[in-house]
C-alpha positions as CSV (number, residue, x, y, z in Angstrom):
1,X,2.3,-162.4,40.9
2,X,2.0,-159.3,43.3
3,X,4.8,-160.8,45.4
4,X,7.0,-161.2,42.9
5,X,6.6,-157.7,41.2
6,X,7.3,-156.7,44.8
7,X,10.2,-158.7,45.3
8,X,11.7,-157.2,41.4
9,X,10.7,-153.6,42.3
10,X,12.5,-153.8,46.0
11,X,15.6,-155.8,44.4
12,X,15.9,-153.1,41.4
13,X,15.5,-150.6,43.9
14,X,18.3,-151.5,46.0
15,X,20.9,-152.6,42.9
16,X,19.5,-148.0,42.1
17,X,20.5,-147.3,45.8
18,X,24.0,-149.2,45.4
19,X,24.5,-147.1,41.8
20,X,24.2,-144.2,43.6
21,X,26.0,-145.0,46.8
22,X,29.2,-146.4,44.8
23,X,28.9,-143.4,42.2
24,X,29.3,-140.9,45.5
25,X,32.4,-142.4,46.5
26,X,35.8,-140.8,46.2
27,X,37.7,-142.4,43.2
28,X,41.2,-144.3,44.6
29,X,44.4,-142.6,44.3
30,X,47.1,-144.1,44.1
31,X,51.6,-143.3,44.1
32,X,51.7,-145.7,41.9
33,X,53.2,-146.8,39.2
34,X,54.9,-143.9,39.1
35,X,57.7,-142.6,40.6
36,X,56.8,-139.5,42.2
37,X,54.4,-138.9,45.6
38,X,51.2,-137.6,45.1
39,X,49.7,-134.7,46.9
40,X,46.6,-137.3,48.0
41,X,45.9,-138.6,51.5
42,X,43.9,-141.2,52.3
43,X,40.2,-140.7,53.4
44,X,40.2,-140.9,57.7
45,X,39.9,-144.2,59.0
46,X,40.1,-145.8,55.3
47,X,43.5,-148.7,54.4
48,X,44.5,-148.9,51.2
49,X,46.8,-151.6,49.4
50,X,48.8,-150.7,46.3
51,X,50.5,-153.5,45.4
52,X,52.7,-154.5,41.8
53,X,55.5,-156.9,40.4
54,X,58.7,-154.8,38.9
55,X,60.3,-156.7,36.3
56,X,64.0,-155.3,35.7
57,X,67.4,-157.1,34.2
58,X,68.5,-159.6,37.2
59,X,65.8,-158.4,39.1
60,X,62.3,-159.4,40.0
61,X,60.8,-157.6,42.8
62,X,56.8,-157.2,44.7
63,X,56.4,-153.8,45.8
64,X,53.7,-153.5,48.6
65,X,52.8,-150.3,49.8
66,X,49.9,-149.8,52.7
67,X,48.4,-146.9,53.5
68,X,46.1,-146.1,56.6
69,X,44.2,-142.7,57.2
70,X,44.7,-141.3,60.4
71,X,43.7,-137.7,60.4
72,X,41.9,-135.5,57.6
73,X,44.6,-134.6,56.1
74,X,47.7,-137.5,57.2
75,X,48.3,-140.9,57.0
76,X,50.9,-143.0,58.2
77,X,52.2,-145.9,55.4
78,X,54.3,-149.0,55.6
79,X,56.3,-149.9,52.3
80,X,57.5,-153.9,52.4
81,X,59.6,-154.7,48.7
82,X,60.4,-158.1,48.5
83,X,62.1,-160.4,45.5
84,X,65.0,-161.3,43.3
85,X,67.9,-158.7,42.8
86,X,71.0,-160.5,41.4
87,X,72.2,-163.1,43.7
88,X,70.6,-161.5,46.8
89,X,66.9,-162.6,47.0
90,X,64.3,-162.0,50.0
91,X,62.9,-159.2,51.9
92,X,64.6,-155.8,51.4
93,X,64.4,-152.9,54.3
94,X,61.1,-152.3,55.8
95,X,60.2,-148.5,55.5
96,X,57.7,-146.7,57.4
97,X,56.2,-143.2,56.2
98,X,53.9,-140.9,56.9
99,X,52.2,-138.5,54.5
100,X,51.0,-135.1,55.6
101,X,49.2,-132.8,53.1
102,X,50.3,-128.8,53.6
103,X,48.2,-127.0,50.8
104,X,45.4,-127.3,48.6
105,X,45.7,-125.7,45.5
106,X,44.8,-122.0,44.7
107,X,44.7,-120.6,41.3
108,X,48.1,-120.8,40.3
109,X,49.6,-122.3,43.5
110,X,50.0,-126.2,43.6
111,X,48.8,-128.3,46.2
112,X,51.8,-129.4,48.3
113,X,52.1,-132.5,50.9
114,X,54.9,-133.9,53.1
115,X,56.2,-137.6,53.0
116,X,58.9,-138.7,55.6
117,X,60.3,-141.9,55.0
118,X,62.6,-144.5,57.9
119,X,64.1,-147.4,57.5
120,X,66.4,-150.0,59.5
121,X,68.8,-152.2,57.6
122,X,68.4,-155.1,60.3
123,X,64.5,-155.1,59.6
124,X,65.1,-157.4,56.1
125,X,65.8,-160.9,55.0
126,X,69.8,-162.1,55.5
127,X,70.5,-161.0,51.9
128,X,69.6,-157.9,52.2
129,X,70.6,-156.6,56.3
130,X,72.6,-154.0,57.0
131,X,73.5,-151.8,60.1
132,X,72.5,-148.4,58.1
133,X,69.9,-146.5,58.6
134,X,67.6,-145.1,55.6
135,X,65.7,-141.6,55.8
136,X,64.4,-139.2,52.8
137,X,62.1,-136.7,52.5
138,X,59.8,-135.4,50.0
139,X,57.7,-132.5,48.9
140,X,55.0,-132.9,46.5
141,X,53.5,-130.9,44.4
142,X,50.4,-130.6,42.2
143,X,48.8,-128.4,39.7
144,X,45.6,-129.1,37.6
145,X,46.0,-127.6,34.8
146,X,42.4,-128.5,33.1
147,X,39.9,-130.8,33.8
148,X,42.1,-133.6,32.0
149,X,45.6,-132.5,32.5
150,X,47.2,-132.6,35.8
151,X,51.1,-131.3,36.4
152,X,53.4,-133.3,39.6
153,X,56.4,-132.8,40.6
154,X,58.6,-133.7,43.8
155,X,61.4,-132.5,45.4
156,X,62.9,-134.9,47.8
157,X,66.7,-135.9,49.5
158,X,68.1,-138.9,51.0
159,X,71.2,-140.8,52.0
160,X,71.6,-137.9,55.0
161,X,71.0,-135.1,52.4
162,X,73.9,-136.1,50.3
163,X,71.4,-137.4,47.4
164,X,68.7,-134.8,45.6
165,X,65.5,-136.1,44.4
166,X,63.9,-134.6,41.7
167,X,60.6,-135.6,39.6
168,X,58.2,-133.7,37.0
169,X,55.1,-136.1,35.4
170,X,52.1,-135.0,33.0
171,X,48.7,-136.7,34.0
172,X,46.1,-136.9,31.1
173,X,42.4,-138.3,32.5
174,X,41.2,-139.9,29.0
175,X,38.4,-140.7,30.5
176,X,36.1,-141.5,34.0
177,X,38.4,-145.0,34.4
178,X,41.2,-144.7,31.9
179,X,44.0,-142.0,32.5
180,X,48.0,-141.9,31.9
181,X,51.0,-140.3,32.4
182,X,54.7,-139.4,31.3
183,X,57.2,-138.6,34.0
184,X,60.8,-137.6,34.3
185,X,63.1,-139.4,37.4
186,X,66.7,-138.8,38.6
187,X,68.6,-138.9,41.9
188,X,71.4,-136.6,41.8
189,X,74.6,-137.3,43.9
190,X,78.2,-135.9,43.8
191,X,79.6,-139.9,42.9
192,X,76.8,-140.5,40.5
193,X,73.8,-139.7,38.8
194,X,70.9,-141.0,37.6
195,X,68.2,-139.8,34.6
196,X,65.2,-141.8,33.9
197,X,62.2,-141.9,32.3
198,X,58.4,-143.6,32.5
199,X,55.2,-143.7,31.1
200,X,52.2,-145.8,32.4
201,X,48.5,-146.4,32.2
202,X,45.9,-146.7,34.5
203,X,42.1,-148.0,34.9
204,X,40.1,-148.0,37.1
205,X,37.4,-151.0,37.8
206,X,35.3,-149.0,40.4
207,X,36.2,-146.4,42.4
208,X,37.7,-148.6,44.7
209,X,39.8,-150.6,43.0
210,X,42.7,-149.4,40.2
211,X,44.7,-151.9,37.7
212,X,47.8,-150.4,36.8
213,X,50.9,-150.9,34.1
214,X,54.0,-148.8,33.5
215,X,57.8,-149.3,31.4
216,X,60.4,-147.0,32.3
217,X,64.3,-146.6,30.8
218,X,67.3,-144.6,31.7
219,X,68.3,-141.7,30.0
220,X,71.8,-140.5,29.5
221,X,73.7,-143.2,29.7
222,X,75.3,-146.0,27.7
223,X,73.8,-149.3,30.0
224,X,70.5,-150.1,29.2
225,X,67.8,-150.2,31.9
226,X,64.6,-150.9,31.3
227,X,61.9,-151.8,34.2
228,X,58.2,-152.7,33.2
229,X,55.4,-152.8,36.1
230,X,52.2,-154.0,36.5
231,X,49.8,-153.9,39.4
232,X,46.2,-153.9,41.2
233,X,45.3,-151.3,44.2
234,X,42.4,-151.4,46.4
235,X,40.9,-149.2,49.4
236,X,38.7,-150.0,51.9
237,X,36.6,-147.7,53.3
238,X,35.6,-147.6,56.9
């Protein structure tokens, strides 16, 4: 009898100690479903999969994104989209990034980070190859605005600066695992425009791992383009 109560008291003891290990940990952040970077890096040494299926019309596509923490404050990334986009299907461009966070925020000043992102049309599935070169580059930006309402917006170009990036999103923490958000999207180009926007929800399991789901549609425009998401995101720390 003795050894049991010992064996109950150490085994409730240790399920207290993992409680209060996993309720220390950093809760996952994530750039997606959205559109927009976040201002967040991942922890030093940590690698983090976000992964999620984009449904579109004539298109069907897996969006992997990996993200490693090299530094405090950087970490290089590695974005692989992969699926069904009209009669092309396969492996599209493989991108490489890195993230670099500038600014935390103070009072009224946002928190800011860098993304650079490369890519080489030959590094993709026959469908999809190219001899082109891909680059853009974003700023991020982040205010808190409360303890449940958070502001983001980025300011990015591409296509050899001929394209402008601009996005603006409204975070709302509902609760410790439930939050959401409503975000604006548009690449403006001399040739053509697009205006776009998304709403999504997200919850989180532990503080670890993140289920996510999103619908977006453009704005602006007679065609009708509507995209849903869905997705699951995990980091492992070191």
């Amino acid at each position: 009898m003795v050894k049991k109560l010992r064996t109950l008291s150490l085994l409730v003891l240790c399920l207290c100690i993992s409680g209060i290990s996993q309720a220390q940990k950093e809760k996952i952040n994530t750039d997606r479903p959205d559109q927009s970077d976040g201002v967040y890096t991942v922890p030093k040494g940590a690698l983090q999969l976000e992964n999620g299926l984009m449904i579109a019309d004539r298109e069907f596509e897996n969006n992997l994104l990996l993200r490693y923490g090299v530094g405090r404050t950087t970490e290089l990334r590695l974005l692989v989209d992969a699926g069904k986009e009209q009669n092309n299907k396969g492996v599209k461009p493989i991108t490489f990034s890195v993230k670099q966070r500038i600014a935390q925020q103070r009072n009224i000043l946002p928190a800011i980070s860098f993304s650079g992102y490369l890519s080489y049309g030959k590094l993709a599935s026959k469908d999809f190859q190219s001899d082109a070169w891909g680059s853009e580059l974003t700023l991020a930006f982040e205010n808190e605005l409360s303890d449940r309402f958070t502001l983001g917006y980025n300011v990015g170009t591409s296509h050899r600066f001929d394209n402008l990036i601009l996005t603006a999103g409204l975070g709302y923490d509902a609760t410790e695992k439930v939050s959401a958000y409503l975000e604006y999207f548009s690449t403006i180009a001399s040739t053509h425009s697009e205006h776009n926007m998304d709403v999504g929800l997200l919850y989180l399991i532990h503080p670890q791992m993140q289920l996510d789901i999103a619908a977006g549609h453009s704005l602006f425009t007679s065609e009708d383009r509507l995209f849903t998401t869905f997705g699951i995101s995990y980091r492992f720390d070191r």
